[in-house]
C-alpha positions in Angstrom: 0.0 0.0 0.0 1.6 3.4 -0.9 -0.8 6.1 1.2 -2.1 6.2 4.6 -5.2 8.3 3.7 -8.2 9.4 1.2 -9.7 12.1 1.6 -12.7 12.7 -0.8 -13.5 16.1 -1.7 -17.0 16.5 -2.7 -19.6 15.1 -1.1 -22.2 15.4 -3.9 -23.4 12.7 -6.2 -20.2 11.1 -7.4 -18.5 11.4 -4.0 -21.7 10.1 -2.2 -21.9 7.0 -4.4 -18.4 5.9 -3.1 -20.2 4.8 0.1 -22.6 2.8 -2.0 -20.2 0.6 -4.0 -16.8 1.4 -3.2 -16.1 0.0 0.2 -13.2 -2.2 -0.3 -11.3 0.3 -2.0 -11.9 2.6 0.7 -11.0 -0.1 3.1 -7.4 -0.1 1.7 -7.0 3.0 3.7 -5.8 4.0 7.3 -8.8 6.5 7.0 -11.2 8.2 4.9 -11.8 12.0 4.8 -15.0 13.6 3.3 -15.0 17.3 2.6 -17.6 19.8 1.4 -18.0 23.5 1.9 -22.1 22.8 2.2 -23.6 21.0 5.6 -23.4 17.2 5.1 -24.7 13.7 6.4 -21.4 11.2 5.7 -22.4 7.4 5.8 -21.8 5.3 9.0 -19.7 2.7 7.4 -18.3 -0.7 9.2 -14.8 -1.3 9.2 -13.8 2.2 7.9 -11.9 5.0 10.1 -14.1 7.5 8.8 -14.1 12.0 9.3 -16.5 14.4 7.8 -15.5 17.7 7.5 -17.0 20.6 6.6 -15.0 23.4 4.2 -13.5 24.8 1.7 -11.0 23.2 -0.5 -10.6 26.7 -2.5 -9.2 28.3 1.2 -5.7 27.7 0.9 -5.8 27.9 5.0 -8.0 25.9 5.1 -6.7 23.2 2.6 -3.0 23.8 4.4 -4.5 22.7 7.4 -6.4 19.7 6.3 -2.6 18.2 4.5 -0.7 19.3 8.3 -3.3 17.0 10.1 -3.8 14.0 8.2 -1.9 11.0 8.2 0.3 11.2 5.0 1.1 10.3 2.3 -2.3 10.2 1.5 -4.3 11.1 -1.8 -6.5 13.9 -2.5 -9.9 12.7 -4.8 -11.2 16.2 -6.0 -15.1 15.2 -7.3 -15.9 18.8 -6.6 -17.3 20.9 -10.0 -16.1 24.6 -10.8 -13.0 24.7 -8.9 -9.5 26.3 -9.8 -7.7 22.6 -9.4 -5.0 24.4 -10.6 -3.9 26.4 -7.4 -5.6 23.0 -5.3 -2.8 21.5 -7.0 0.1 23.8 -5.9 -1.3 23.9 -2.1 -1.1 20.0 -1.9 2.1 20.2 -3.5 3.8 21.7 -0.6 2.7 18.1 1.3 3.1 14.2 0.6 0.1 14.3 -1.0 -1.1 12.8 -4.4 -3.9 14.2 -6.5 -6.9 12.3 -8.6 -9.8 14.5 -10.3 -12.9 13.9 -12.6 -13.4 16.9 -14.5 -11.1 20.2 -16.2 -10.0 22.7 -13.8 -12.2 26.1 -13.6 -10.1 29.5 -14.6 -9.5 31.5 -11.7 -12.7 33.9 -12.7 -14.8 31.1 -13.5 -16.0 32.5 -16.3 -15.0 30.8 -19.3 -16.5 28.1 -21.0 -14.4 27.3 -23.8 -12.6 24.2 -23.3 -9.8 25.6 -25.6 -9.0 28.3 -22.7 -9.4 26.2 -20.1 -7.4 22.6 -21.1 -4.3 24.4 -21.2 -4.3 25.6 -17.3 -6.3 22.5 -16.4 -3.4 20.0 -17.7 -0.8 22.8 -16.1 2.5 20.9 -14.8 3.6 21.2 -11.5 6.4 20.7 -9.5 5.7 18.0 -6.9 7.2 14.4 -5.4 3.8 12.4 -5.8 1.7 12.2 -8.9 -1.4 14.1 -10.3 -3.8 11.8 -12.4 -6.3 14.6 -13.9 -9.8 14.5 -15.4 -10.0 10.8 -14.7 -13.3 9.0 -14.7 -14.9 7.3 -17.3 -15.8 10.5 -20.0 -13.0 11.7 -19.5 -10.4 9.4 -18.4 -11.6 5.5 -19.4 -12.8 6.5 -23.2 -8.9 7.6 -23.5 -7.5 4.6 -21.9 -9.7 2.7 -24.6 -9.1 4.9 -27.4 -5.5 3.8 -26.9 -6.0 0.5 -27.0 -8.1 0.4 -30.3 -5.2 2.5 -32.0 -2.2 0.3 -31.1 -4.8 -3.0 -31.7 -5.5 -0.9 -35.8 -2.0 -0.3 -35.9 -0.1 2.6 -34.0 1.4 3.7 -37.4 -1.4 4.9 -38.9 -4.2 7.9 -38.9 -6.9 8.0 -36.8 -10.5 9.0 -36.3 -11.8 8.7 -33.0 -15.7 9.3 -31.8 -16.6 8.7 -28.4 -20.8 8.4 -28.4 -22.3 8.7 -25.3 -26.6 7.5 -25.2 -27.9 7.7 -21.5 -31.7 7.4 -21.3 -32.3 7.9 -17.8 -35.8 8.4 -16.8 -37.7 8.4 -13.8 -41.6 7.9 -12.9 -41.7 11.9 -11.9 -44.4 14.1 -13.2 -44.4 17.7 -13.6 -41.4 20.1 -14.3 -38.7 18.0 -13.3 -36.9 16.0 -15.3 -34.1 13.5 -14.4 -30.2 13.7 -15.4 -27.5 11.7 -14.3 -25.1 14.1 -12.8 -24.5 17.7 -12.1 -27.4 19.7 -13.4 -25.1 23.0 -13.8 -22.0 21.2 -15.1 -24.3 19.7 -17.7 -26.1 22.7 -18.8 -23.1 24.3 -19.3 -21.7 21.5 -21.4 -24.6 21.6 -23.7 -25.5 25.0 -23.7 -23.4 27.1 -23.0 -19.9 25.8 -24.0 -19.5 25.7 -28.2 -18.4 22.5 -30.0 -14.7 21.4 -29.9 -13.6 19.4 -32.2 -10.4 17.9 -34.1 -10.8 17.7 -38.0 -7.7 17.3 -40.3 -5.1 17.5 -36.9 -6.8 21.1 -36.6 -8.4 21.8 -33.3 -12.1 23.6 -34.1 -14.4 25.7 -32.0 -18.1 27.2 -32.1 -18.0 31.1 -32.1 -20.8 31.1 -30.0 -22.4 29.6 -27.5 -24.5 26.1 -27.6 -23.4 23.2 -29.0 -24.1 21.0 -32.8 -27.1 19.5 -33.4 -26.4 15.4 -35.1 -28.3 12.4 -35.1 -26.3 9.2 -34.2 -27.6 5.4 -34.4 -27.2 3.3 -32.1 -28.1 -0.1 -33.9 -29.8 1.4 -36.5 -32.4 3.8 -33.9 -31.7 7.3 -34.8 -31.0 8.8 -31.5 -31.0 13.3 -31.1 -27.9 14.1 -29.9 -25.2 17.1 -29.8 -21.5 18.1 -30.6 -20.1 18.5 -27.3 -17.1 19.3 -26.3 -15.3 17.4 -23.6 -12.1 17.2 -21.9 -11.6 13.6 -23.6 -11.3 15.0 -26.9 -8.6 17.7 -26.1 -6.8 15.0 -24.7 -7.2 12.2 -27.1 -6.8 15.3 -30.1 -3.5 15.6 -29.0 -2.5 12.1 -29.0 0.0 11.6 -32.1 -1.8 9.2 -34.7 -5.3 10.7 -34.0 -6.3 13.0 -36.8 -10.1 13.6 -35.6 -11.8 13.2 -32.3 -15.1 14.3 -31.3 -17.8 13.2 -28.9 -21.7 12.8 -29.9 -23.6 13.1 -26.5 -27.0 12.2 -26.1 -29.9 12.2 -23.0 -33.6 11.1 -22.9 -35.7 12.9 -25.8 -37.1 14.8 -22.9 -34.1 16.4 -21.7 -33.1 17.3 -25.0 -36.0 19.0 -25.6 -34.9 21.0 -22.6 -31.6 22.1 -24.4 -33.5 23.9 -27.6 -34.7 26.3 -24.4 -33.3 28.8 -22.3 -30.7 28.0 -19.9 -32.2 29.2 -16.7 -35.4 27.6 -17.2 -32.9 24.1 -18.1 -31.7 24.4 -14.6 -34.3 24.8 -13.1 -36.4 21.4 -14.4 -33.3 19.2 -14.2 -32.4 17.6 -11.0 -30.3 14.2 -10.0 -33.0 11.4 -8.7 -32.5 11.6 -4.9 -31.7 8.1 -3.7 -35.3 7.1 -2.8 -36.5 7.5 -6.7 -36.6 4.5 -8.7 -35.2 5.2 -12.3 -35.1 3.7 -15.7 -33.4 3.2 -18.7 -29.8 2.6 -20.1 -26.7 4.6 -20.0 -24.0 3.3 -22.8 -20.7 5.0 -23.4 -18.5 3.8 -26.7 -15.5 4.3 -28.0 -15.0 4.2 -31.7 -11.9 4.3 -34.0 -11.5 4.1 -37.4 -7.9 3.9 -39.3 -8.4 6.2 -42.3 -6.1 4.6 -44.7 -7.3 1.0 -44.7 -11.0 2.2 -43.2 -10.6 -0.5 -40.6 -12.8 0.5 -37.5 -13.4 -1.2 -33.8 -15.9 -0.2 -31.4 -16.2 -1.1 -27.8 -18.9 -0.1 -25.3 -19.8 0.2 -21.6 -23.9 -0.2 -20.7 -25.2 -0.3 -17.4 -28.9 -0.7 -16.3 -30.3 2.5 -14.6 -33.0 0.4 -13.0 -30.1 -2.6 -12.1 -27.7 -0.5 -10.5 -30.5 1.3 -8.3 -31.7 -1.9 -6.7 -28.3 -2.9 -5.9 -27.1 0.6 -4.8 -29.6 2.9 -4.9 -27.4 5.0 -7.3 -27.4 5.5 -11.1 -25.3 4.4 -14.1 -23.7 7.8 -14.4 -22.9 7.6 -10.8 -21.7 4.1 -11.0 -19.6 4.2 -14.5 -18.2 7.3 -12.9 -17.4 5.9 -9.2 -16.0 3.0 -10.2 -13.7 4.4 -13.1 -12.3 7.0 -10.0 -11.7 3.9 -7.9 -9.8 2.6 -10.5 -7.8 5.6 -10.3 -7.4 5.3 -7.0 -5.9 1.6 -6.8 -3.5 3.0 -9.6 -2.0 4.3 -7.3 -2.4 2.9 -3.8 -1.5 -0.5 -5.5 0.7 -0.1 -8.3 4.3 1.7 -8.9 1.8 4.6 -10.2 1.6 5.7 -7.0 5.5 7.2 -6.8 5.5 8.4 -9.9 6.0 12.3 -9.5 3.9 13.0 -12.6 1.3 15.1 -13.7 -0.7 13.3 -16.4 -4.1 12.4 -17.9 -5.0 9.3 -19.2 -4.2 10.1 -22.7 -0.3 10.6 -21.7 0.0 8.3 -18.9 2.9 6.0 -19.2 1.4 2.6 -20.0 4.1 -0.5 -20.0 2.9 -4.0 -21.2 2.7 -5.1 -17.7 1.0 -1.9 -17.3 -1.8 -2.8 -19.5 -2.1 -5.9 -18.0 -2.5 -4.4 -13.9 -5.2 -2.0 -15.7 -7.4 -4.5 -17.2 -6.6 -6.7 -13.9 -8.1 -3.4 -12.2 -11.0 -3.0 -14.1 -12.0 -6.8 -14.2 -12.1 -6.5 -10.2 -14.3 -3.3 -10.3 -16.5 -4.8 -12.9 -15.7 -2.4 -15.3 -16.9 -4.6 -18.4 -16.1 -3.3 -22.2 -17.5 -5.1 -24.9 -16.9 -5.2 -28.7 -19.7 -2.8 -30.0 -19.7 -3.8 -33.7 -23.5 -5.1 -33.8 -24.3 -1.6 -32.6 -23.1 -0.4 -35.7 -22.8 3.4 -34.3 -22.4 5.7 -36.9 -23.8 9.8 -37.1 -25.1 11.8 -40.0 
């Protein structure tokens, strides 16, 4: 084992569902930390040394504080949305402690939108002894991790186009205004509203002018499914990968929500809202990876699918939750139980060092957390 301590910062859907489903993992540890700057109710869990704590991980005093008083080394799981995780970075650099997080790093205004201003200070290097694994969980993170593995299985040599399609039809028996997502309401109305399309065509990185992103229709075994251009941390990432020559990602919700997206923002958030744990919900969510090699117009697809319905009688959680929760525990056991863990690097899954044996711990890893990709020809996914 190579830390003493977790601490989980974020106590909001993605850092609540730990509790549900990752309790070995988090039973690797001396003891577990929950943070949030909001009042919170922490689990009682068995077996775990376990210390809420309420603040806020943007108060450098306060962050300074928490890394004098824990037992180190210990790692730092940032599941909190719209923080500068640039300057969380440089405070927890001062410390023995490593650094995992889900999502691109907000500019210190918080203004921006554009994921072309705010990659380049979200994948900032910095100088530290323990490594920092960013924008790791499935979409971002896993989808790169897989796009990798399609390329060198096509043939490393060549050029690629990559689409990652994402298709989750979440529903719930609610009636009235409210409509049911996944995950954060805000974080996903910026996403599809607010933020422009990114893009790589021809090598060339490409972005909306203005705000909202491009309407597509994809099909998912032959269904046309309403869906946008969005852009996404995973396609900076996998854009600048060498071989790739296009990336993009084609993102679609229930018809519902979508419906939502043609509207005004405001009114968006205020009819979406994650299920609280006590509503059943329905549907599938399926994320896939697709790559083509454009010389020989080869092409493999995998995918991910989970059962909305499934996962809540088990966990009382969704798929989003649960593709997400367990692709960050996989990032955790990187590097609790792997030579990860003292590497002093700062690196997304697009540029992390990957061995043979490498490979072989990662799909060990994912096996164990029942990650389960499956080849996704007979879904056929193209877009028009």
């Amino acid at each position: 084992m190579n830390y003493r301590t977790l601490i989980i910062a974020g106590y909001g859907s993605i850092g609540s569902s730990l509790f549900k489903f990752g309790q070995r993992e988090l039973g690797l540890f001396e003891s577990v930390i929950t943070i949030d700057k909001n009042p919170y109710k922490a689990p009682g869990c068995d077996g775990l040394n376990l210390e809420s704590v309420t603040g806020d991980i943007e108060d450098q005093a306060f962050l300074k504080s928490l890394c004098q008083s824990v037992r180190r080394p210990a790692i730092f799981l940032n599941v909190a949305t719209g923080t500068d995780n640039v300057e969380i970075r440089k405070t927890l650099s001062d410390f023995d402690v490593a650094y995992i997080d889900s999502c691109a790093s907000a500019l210190p205004d918080k203004s921006e939108c554009r994921y072309s201003r705010y990659m380049p200070y979200t994948l900032t290097k910095i100088s530290t002894r323990y490594p920092h694994i960013l924008c790791w969980g499935i979409n971002p993170g896993l989808v790169e991790i897989m796009t990798r593995k399609l390329i060198a299985e096509l043939g490393a040599e060549g050029s690629f186009d990559v689409t990652i399609f994402e298709n989750d039809q979440l529903n719930t028996p609610w009636n009235g205004v409210r409509l049911a997502v996944g995950w954060s309401p805000e974080m996903l109305v910026e996403e599809m509203m607010l933020s422009p399309t990114f893009l790589f065509q021809q090598g060339m990185a490409w972005e909306g002018k203005a705000p909202g992103t491009q309407k597509i229709t994809a099909f998912w075994e032959g269904e046309p499914v309403p869906s946008r251009i969005v852009g996404h941390e995973d396609i900076w990432n996998i854009g600048k990968l060498k071989p790739v020559d296009s990336a993009r990602f084609v993102y679609a919700l229930h018809r519902s929500v979508m419906d939502v997206f043609d509207g005004d923002p405001k009114e968006a958030l205020n009819r979406l809202s994650v299920p609280e744990e006590t509503v059943p919900v329905f549907g599938v969510e399926k994320v896939a990876v697709h790559v083509k090699r454009t010389d020989t117009q080869t092409e493999r697809s995998v995918v991910w699918e989970v059962d909305h319905k499934s996962i809540w009688n088990t966990y009382r959680v969704n798929a989003v939750q649960y593709q997400t929760g367990k692709s960050l525990l996989l990032a955790v056991l990187l590097l609790q139980n792997s030579h990860y863990g003292k590497l002093p690097i700062t690196a997304c899954a697009s540029d992390l060092p990957m061995g043979s044996q490498d490979w072989s711990t990662l799909e060990a890893m994912m096996l164990g957390l029942d990650i389960k990709w499956k080849d996704a020809a007979y879904i056929n996914l193209h877009s028009s």
